[in-house]
C-alpha positions in Angstrom: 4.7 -38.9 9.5 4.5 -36.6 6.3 7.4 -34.7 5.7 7.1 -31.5 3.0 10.0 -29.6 1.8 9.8 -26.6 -0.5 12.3 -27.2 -3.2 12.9 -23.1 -4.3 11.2 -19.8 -4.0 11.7 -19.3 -7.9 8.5 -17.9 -9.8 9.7 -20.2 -12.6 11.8 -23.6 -12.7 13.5 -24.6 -15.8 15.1 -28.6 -16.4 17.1 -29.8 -18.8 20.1 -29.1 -21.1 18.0 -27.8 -24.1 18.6 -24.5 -24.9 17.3 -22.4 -28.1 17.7 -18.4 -28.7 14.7 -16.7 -27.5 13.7 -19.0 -25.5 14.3 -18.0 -22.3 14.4 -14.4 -21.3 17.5 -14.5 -19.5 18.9 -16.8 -22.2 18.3 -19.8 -19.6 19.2 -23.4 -20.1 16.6 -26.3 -19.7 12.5 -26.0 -20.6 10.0 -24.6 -17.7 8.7 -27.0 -15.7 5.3 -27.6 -15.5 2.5 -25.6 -12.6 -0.4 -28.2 -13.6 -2.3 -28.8 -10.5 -4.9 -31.9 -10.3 -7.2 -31.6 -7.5 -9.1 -34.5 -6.3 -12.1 -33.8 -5.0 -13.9 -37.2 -4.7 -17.3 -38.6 -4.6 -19.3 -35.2 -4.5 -23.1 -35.0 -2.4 -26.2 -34.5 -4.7 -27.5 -31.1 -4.2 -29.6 -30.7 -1.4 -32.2 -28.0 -0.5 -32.5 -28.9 3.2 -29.0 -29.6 4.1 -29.1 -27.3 6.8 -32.9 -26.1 7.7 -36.3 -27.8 6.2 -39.3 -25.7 5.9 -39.1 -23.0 8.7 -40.7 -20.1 9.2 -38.4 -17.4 10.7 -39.5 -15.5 13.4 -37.9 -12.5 14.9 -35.2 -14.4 17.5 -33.9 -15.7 13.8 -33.4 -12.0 11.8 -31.5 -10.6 14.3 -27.5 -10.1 13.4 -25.4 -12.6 15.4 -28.0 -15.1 16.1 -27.3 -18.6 14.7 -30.2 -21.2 13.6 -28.3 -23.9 15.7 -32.3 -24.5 17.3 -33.8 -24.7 13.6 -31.1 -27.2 12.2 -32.8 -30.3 10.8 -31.1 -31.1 7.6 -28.6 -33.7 7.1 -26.0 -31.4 7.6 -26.9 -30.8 11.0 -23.8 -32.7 13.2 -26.3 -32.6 16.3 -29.6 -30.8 17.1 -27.3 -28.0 18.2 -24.7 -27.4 15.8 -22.2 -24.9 16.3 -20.6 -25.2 12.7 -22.0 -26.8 9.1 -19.2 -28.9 7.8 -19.6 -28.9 3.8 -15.7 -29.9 2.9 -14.0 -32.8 4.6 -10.2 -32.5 3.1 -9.5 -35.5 4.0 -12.2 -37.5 2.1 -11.9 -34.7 -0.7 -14.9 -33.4 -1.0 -15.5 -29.5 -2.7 -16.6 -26.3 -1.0 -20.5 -25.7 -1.9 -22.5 -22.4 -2.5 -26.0 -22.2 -0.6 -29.2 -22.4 -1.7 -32.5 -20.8 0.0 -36.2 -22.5 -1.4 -38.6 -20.5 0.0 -42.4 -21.2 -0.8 -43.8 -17.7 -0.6 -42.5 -14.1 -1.9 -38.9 -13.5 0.1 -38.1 -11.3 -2.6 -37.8 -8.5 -0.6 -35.7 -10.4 2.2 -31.7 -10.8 2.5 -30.4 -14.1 4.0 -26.8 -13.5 5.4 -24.3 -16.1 5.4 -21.4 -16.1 7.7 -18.6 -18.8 7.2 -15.2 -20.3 6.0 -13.5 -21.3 2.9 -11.5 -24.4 2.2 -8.4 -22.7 3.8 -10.4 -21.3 6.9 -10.3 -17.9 5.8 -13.7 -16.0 7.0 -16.7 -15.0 4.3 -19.5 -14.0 4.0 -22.1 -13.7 1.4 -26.1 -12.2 1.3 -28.3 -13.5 -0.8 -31.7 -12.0 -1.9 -34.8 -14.6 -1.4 -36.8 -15.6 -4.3 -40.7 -15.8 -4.7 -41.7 -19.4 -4.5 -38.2 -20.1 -6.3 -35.0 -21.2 -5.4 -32.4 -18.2 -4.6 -28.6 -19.6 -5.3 -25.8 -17.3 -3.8 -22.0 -17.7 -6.0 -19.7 -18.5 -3.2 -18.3 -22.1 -2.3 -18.2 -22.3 0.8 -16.3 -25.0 3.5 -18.1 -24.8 6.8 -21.2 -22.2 7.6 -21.2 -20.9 10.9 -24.3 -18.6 10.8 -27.4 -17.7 9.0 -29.6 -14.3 9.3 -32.4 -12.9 7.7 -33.3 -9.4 7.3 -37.0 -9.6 8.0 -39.4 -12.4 9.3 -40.5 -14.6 6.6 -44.3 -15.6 6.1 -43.5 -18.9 4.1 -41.5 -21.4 4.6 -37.8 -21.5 4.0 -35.0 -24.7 3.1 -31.5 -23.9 3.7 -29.2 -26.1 1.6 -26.4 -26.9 -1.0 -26.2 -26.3 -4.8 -24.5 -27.7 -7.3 -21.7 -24.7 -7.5 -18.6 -26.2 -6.6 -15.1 -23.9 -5.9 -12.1 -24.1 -7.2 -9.2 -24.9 -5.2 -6.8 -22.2 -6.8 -7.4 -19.2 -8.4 -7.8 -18.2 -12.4 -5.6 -15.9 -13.9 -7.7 -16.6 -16.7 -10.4 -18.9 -18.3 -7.3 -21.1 -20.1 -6.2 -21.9 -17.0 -8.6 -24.2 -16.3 -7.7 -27.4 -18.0 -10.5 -29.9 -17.3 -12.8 -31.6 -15.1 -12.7 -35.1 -14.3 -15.4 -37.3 -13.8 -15.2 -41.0 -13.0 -12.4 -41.4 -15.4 -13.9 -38.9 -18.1 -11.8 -35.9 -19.0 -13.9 -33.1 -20.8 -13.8 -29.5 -22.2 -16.4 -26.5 -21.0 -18.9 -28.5 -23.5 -18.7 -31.8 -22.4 -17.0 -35.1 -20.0 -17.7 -38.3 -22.1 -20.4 -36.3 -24.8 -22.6 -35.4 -21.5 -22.8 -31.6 -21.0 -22.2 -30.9 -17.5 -20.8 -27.6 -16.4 -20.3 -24.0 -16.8 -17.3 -22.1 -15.4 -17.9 -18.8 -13.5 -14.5 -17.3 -12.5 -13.2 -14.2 -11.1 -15.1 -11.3 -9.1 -18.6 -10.5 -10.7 -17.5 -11.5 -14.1 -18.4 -14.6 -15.9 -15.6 -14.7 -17.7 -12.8 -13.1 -17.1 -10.6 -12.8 -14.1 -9.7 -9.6 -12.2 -6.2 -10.3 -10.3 -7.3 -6.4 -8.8 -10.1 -6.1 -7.0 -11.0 -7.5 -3.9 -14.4 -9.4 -3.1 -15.3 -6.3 -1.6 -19.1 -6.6 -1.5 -20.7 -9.5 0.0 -23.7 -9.0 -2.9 -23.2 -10.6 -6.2 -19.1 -10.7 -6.2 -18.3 -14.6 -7.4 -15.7 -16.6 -5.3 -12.3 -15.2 -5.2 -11.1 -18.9 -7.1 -13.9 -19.3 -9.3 -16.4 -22.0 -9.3 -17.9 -24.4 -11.8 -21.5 -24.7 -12.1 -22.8 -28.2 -12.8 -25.7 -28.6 -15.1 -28.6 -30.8 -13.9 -28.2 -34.2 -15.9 -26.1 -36.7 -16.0 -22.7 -35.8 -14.6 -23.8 -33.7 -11.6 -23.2 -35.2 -8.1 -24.9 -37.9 -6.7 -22.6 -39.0 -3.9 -21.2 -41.7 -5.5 -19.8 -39.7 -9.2 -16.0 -38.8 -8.2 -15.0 -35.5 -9.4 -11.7 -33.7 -10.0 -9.9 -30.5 -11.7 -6.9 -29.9 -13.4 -5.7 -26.1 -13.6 -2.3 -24.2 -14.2 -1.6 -22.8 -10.9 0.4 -19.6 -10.8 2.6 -19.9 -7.5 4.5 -16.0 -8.0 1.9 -14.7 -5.1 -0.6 -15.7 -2.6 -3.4 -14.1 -4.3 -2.7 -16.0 -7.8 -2.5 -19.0 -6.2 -5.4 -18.5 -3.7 -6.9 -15.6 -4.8 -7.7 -12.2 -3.4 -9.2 -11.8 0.1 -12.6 -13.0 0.7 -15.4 -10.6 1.6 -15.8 -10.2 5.2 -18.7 -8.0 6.1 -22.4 -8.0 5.2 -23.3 -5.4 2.7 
């Protein structure tokens, strides 16, 4: 059985007999014990642009609000021919929250796909995403399990429902610096580089690609990022593969839910 205790309630912890004027604010003995959080997130799934639906064409019983493509699933994230729920993020195997993709093989430019699930923690989210023409549309969410798709019109081509290569955060940014590394099979490396192979951009906060608003809620289910952040793996030779395992290091601010989770997620279509 796994027994947890929460040692103190204290924004900050301090260790030690060391003490040196100015220091401390309160003139405190001891040096502040570390918030460095490493997440695991193990051997991540390539990117997939039919994990959930290959090449439909979406009539009208599939644009309505509500209804769920459980009758169009086909991809390999499909847990039955019916599915009632995506799974994307298996905690106990590790594995990362996801942000969706839509390939569409016609103009959908003018369509909004609507995406209705959970994050890692369960919390509800949502995200719309505008189609592309002949091009792959990539929302900036990660999200855990997907529970329902909608479109806003009927689509004349073809349509793939599936996974990018935007993987969330586990905690929240207060800012950029507080992301300390990603970790691939051994390799620790900065926003440039893991072992001299470029593989990632960071995109953190709410609609910013760089900075961190500790504010504003993901109010809009258009265009705000992930209320953690995300990185964004560039195609090459460190993106997943399935067998490539992958983890973050970050300085995690435990003085409030939102710093250390971030604000709430955006929970109705806009």
């Amino acid at each position: 059985m796994t027994t947890r205790h929460t040692i103190t309630h204290a924004d900050e912890i301090y260790r030690g007999n060391a003490f040196e004027d100015g220091y401390s604010p309160d003139g405190r003995r001891g040096v502040e014990m570390s918030h460095l959080k490493y997440t695991k997130m193990g051997a991540l799934a390539a990117a997939d642009e039919d994990f959930f639906l290959s090449s439909w064409v979406l009539g009208s019983s599939a644009t309505s609000a509500g209804v769920n493509w459980v009758n169009l699933a086909t991809g390999a994230g499909a847990s039955s021919a019916t599915p009632t729920v995506w799974t994307i993020y298996v905690a106990s195997q590790g594995l990362a929250a996801r942000n969706i993709t839509i390939t569409s093989s016609g103009n959908d430019s003018t369509k909004t796909f609507r995406v209705t699930g959970r994050d890692i923690y369960g919390n509800t989210m949502v995200e719309s995403i505008t189609g592309g023409n002949d091009a792959v549309a990539s929302g900036v969410k990660a999200f855990a399990y997907v529970d329902n798709f909608t479109c806003t019109a009927v689509t004349v081509s073809t349509i793939s429902v599936g996974i990018g290569n935007t993987i969330g955060l586990p905690f929240a940014l207060a800012t950029v610096s507080d992301f300390l590394g990603l970790n691939i099979d051994g390799y620790w490396g900065s926003t440039a580089s893991v072992g001299g192979v470029s593989n990632y951009t960071m995109n953190v906060g709410l609609g910013a690609s760089v900075a961190f608003s500790a504010t504003v809620p993901a109010t809009s289910s258009v265009g705000d990022r992930d209320v953690r952040g995300t990185l964004n793996l560039i195609s090459g030779a460190r993106t997943p593969d399935g067998t490539r395992v992958f983890g973050v290091m970050q300085n995690v601010d435990a003085s409030s839910r939102a710093k250390a989770f971030g604000l709430p997620q955006a929970t109705t279509l806009t």
